[in-house]
MARTI-88469 format. One record per atom (N, C-alpha, C): residue number from 1; residue in three letters; atom name; y negated, x, z negated. Coordinates in steps of 0.05 Angstrom, whole numbers, plus 5000, padded with zeros to 4 digits. Last residue first. Example, Ala and Ser with C-alpha at 12.3 -4.5 7.8 and 13.67 -1.06 7.14 Angstrom:
2
k  r  a  Y  X  Z
2  SER  N  5045  5257  4858
2  SER  CA  5021  5273  4857
2  SER  C  4999  5258  4843
1  ALA  N  5114  5264  4844
1  ALA  CA  5090  5246  4844
1  ALA  C  5066  5264  4844
This chain:
113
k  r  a  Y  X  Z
113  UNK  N  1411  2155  3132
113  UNK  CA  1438  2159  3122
113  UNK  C  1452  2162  3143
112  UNK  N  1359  2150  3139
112  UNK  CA  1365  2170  3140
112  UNK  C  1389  2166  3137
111  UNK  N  1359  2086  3113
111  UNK  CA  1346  2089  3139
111  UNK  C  1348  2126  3153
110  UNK  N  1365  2100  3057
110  UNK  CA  1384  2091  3069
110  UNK  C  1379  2087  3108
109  UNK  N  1318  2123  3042
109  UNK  CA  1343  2141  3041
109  UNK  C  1360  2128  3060
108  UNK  N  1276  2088  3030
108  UNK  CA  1276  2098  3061
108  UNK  C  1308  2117  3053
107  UNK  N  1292  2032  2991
107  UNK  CA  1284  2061  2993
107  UNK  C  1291  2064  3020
106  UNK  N  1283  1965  2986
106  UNK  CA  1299  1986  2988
106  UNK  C  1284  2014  3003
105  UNK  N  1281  1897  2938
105  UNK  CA  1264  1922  2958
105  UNK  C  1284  1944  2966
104  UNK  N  1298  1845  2946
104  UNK  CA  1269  1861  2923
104  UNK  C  1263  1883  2942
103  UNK  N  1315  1822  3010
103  UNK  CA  1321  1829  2987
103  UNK  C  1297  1840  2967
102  UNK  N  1357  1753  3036
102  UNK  CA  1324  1776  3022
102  UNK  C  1332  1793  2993
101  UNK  N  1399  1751  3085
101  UNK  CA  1397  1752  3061
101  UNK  C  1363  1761  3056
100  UNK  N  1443  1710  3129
100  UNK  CA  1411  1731  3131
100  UNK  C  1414  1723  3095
99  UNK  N  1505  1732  3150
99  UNK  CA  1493  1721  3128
99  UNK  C  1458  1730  3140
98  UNK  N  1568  1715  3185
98  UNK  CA  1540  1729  3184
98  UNK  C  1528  1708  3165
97  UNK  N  1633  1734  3196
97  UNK  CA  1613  1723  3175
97  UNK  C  1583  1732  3187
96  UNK  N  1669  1744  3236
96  UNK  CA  1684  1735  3223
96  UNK  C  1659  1723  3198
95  UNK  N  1680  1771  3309
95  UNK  CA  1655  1762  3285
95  UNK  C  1664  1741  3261
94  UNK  N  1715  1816  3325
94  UNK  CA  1711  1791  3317
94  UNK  C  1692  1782  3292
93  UNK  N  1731  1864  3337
93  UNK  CA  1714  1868  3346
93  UNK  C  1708  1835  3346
92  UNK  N  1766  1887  3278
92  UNK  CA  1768  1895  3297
92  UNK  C  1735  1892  3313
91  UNK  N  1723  1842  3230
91  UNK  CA  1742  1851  3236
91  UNK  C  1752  1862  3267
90  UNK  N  1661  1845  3217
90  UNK  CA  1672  1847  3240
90  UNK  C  1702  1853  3230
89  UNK  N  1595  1810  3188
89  UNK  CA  1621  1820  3188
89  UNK  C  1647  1809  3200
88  UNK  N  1524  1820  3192
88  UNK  CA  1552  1813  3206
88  UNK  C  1578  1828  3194
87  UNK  N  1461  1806  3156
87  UNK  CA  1486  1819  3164
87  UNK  C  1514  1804  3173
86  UNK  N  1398  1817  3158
86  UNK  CA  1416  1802  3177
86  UNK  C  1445  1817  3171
85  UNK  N  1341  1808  3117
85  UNK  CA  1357  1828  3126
85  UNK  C  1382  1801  3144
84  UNK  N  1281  1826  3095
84  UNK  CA  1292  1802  3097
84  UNK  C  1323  1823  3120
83  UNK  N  1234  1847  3078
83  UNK  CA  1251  1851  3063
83  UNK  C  1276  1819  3068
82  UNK  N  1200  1862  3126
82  UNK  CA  1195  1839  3110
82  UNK  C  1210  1838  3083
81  UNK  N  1224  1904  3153
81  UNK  CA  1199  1909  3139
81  UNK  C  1193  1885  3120
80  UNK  N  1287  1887  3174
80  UNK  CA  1267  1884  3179
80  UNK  C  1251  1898  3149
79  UNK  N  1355  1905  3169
79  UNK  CA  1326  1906  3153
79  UNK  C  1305  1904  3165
78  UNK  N  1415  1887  3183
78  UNK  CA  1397  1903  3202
78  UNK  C  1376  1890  3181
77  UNK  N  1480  1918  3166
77  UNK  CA  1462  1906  3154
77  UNK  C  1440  1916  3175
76  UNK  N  1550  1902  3170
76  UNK  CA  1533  1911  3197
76  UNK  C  1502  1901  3172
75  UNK  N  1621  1922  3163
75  UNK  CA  1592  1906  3155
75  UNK  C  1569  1922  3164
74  UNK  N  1686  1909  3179
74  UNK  CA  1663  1924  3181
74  UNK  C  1632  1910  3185
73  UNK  N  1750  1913  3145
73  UNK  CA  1726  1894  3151
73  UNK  C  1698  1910  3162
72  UNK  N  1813  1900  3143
72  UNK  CA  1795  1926  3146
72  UNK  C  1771  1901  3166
71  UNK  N  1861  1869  3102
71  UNK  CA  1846  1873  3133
71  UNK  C  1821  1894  3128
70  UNK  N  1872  1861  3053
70  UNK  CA  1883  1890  3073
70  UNK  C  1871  1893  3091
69  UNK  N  1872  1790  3054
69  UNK  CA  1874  1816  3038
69  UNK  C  1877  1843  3059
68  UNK  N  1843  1757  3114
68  UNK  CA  1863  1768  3098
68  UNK  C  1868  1787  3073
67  UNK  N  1794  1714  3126
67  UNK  CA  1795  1745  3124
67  UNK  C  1817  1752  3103
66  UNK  N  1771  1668  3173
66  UNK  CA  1783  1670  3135
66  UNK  C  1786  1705  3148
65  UNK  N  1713  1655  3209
65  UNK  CA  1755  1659  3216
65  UNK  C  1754  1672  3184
64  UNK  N  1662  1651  3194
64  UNK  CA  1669  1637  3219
64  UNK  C  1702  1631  3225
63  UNK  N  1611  1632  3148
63  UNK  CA  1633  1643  3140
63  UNK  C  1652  1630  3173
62  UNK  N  1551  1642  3139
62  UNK  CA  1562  1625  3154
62  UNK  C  1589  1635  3157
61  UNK  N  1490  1632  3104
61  UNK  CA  1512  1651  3104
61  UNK  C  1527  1631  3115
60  UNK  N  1425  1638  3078
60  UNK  CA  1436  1625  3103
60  UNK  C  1463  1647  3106
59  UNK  N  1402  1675  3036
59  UNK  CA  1382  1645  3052
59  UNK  C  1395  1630  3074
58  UNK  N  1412  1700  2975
58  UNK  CA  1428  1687  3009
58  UNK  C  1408  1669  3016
57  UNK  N  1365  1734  2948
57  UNK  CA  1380  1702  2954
57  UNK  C  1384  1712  2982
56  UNK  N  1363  1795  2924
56  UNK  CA  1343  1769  2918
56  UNK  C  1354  1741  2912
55  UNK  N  1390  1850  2918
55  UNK  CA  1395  1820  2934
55  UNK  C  1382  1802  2931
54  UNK  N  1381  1908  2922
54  UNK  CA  1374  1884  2909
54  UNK  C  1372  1859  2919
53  UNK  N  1430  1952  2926
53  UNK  CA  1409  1935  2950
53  UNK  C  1415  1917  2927
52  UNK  N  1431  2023  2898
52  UNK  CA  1433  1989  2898
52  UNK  C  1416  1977  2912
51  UNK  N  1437  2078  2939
51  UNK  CA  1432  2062  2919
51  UNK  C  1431  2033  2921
50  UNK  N  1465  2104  2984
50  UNK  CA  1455  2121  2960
50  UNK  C  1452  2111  2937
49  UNK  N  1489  2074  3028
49  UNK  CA  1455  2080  3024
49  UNK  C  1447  2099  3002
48  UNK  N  1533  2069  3020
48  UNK  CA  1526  2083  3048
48  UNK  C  1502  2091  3041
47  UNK  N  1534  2043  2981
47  UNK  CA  1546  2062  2974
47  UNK  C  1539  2085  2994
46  UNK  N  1512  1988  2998
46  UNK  CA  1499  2014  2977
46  UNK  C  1505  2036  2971
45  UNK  N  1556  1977  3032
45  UNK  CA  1524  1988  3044
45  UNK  C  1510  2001  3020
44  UNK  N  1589  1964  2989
44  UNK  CA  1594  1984  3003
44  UNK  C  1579  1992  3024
43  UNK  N  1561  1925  2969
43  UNK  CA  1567  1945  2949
43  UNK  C  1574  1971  2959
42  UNK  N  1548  1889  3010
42  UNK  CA  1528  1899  2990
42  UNK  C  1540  1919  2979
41  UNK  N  1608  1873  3007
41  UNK  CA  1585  1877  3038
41  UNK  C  1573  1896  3025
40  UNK  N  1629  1850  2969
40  UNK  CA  1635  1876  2971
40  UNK  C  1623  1889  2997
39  UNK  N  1589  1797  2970
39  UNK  CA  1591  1822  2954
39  UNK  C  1597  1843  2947
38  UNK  N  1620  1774  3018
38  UNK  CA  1589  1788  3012
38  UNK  C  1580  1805  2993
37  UNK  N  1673  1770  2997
37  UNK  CA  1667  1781  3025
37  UNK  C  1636  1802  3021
36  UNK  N  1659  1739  2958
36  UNK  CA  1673  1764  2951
36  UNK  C  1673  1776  2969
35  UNK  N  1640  1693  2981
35  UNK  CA  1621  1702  2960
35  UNK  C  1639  1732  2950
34  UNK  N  1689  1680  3004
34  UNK  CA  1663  1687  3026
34  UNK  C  1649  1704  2999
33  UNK  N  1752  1696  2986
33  UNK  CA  1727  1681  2987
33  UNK  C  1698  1698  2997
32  UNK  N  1809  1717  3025
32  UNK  CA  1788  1733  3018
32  UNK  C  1766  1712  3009
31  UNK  N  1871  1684  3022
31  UNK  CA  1841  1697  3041
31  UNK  C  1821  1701  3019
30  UNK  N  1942  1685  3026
30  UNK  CA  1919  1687  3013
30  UNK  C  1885  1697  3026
29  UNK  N  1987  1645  3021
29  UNK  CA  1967  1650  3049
29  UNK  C  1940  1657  3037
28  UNK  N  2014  1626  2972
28  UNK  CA  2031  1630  2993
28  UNK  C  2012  1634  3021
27  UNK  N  1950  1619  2937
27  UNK  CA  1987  1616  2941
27  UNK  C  1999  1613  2971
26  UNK  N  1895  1634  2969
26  UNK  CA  1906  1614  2963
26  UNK  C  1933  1625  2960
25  UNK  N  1877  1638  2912
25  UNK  CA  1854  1641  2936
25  UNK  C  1874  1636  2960
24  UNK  N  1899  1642  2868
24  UNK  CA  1893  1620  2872
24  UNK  C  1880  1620  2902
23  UNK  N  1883  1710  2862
23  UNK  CA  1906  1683  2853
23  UNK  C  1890  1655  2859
22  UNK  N  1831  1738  2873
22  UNK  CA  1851  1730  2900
22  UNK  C  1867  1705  2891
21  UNK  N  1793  1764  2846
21  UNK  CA  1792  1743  2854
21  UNK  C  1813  1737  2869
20  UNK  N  1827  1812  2836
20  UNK  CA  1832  1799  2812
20  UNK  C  1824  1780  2816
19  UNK  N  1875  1848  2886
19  UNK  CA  1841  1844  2875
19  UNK  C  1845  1815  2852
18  UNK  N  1920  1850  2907
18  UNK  CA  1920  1856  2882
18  UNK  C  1894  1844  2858
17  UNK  N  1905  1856  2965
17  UNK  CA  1923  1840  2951
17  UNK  C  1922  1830  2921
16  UNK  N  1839  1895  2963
16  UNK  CA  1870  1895  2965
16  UNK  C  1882  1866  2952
15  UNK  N  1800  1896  3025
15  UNK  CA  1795  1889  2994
15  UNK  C  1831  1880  2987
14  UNK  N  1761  1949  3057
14  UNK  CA  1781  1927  3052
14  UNK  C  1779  1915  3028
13  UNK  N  1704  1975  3094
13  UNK  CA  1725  1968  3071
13  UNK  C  1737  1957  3074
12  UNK  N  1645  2002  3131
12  UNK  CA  1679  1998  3129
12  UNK  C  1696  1995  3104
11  UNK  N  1578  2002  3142
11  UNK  CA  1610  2003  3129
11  UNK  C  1633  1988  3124
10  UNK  N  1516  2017  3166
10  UNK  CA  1549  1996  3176
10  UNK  C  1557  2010  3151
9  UNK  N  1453  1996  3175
9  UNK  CA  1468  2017  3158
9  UNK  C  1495  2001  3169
8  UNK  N  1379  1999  3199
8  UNK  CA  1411  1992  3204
8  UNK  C  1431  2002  3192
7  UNK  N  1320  1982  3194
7  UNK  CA  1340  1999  3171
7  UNK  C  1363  1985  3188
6  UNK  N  1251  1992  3187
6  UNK  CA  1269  1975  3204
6  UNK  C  1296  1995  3192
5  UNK  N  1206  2001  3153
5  UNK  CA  1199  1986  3168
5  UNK  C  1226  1974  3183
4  UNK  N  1227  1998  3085
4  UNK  CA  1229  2013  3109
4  UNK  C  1221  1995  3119
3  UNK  N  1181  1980  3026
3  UNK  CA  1213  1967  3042
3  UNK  C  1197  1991  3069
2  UNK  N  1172  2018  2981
2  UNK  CA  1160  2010  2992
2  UNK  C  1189  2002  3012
1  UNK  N  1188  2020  2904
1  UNK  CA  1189  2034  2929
1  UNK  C  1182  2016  2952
């Protein structure tokens, strides 16, 4: 499928206490790891989108304030035509990660969503 010329999608998740990366993440003050941050980024923009974003490579991810279990996170993906993409993640109205990622490719569905 052909990459959209320009694609903004948001979503909203958390990730619970419970989650099965967390033990160790840390005892007695537990935070969220970045590579579990980003991953549930992607999963829950795909979910906004209809279908799987093919992630290629992180080309630059910058992890800014830790991110608690429970906290409510909001992920920001902006798509250039190149297949190269920019995303932020916001707790409340605090910039807490931004990554630029590339991806294989993505359908115009998600540019309608």
């Amino acid at each position: 499928m052909a990459m959209a010329a320009s694609i903004k999608a948001s979503a909203r998740f958390h990730i619970d206490r419970e989650h099965p990366a967390l033990p160790g993440h840390f005892p007695g003050g537990p935070v969220i790891p970045g590579v579990l941050l980003l991953a549930e980024s992607l999963q829950q923009l795909a979910a906004h989108c209809g279908q799987a974003l093919a992630c290629r490579r992180v080309e630059r991810a910058k992890f800014l304030m830790p991110v608690m279990p429970g906290t409510t996170v909001t992920a920001t993906l902006n798509l250039d035509g190149t297949g190269r993409g920019n995303l932020e993640l916001r707790v409340g109205e605090s910039l807490v990660a931004q990554a630029t990622l590339a991806f294989v490719h993505l359908a115009d569905e998600c540019a309608r969503a």
